[in-house]
C-alpha positions in Angstrom: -23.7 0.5 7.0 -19.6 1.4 7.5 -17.7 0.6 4.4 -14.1 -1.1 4.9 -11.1 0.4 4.8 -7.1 -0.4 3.7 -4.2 1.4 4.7 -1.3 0.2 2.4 2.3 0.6 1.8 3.8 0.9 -1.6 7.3 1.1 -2.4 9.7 1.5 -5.8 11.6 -1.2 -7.2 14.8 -0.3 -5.3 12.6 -0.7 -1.9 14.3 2.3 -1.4 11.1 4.7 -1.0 7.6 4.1 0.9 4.4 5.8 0.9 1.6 5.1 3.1 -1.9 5.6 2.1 -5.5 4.4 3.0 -8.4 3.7 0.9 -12.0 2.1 0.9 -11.1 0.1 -2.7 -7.9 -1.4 -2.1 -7.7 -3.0 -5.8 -8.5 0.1 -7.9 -6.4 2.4 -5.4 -3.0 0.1 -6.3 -3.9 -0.2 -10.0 -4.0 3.8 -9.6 -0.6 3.8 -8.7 0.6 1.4 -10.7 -0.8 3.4 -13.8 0.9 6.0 -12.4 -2.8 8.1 -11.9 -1.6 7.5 -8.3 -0.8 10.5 -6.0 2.0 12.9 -6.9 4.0 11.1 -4.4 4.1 7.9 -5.9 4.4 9.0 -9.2 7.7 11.4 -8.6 9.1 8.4 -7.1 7.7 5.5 -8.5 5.7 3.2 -6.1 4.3 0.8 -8.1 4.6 -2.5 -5.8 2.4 -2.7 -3.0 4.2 -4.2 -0.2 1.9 -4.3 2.6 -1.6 -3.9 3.7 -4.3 -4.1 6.3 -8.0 -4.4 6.0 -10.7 -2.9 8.4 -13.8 -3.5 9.2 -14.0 1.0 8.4 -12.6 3.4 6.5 -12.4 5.4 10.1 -10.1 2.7 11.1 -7.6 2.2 8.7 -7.3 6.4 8.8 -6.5 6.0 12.1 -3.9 3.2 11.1 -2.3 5.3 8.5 -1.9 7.8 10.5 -0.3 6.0 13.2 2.1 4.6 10.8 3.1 7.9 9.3 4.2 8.7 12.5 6.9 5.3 13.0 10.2 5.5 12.1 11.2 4.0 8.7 13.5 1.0 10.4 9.7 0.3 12.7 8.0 0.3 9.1 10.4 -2.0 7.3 9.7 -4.5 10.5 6.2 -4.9 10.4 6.7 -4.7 6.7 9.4 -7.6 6.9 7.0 -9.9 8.7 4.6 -10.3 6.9 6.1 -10.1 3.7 10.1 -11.0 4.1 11.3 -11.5 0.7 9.6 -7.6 -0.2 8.0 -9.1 -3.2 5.1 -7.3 -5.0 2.2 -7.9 -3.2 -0.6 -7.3 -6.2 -1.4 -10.5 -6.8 -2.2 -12.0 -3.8 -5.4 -9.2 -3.4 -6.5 -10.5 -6.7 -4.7 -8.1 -9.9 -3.3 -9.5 -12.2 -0.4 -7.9 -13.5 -0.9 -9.7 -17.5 -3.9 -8.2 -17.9 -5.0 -5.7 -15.6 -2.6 -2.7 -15.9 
């Protein structure tokens, strides 16, 4: 049986930095960065807010997604970033952390 897949965006406070990564546990990968255990990346600059996400029904699917977004051009990411989450707020929560008690 295929296990699911995410490929995520995470970004700094500022919103001034993204990084674009996929994994098959969406939850522990964000806690991760928020921990800062994340990847070098995030750490160095501080990505700590998921702003956006995808699920898949495969992990070979969201790597293909990940890669295809790697590839845009930062105004195409802040788009699809923009619609479906317009005010850039942390998006933690809403896949079930909870930022009193989980970090």
């Amino acid at each position: 049986m295929a296990k699911g897949g995410s490929t995520y965006i995470m970004s700094n406070s500022n919103r001034s930095v993204l990084y674009i990564g996929v994994t098959s546990e969406l939850i522990t990968r964000v806690l991760e960065h928020k921990s800062r255990k994340g990847s070098k990346f995030t750490k160095k600059y501080n990505c700590t807010d998921l702003v956006y996400y995808e699920t898949y029904s495969t992990i070979d699917e969201a790597i293909v997604r990940e890669k295809q977004l790697k590839n845009w051009h930062k105004d195409w990411k802040w788009n699809i970033i923009k619609k479906l989450n317009p005010e850039l707020i942390d998006l933690s929560e809403s896949i079930g952390i909870d930022l009193k008690y989980d970090l």
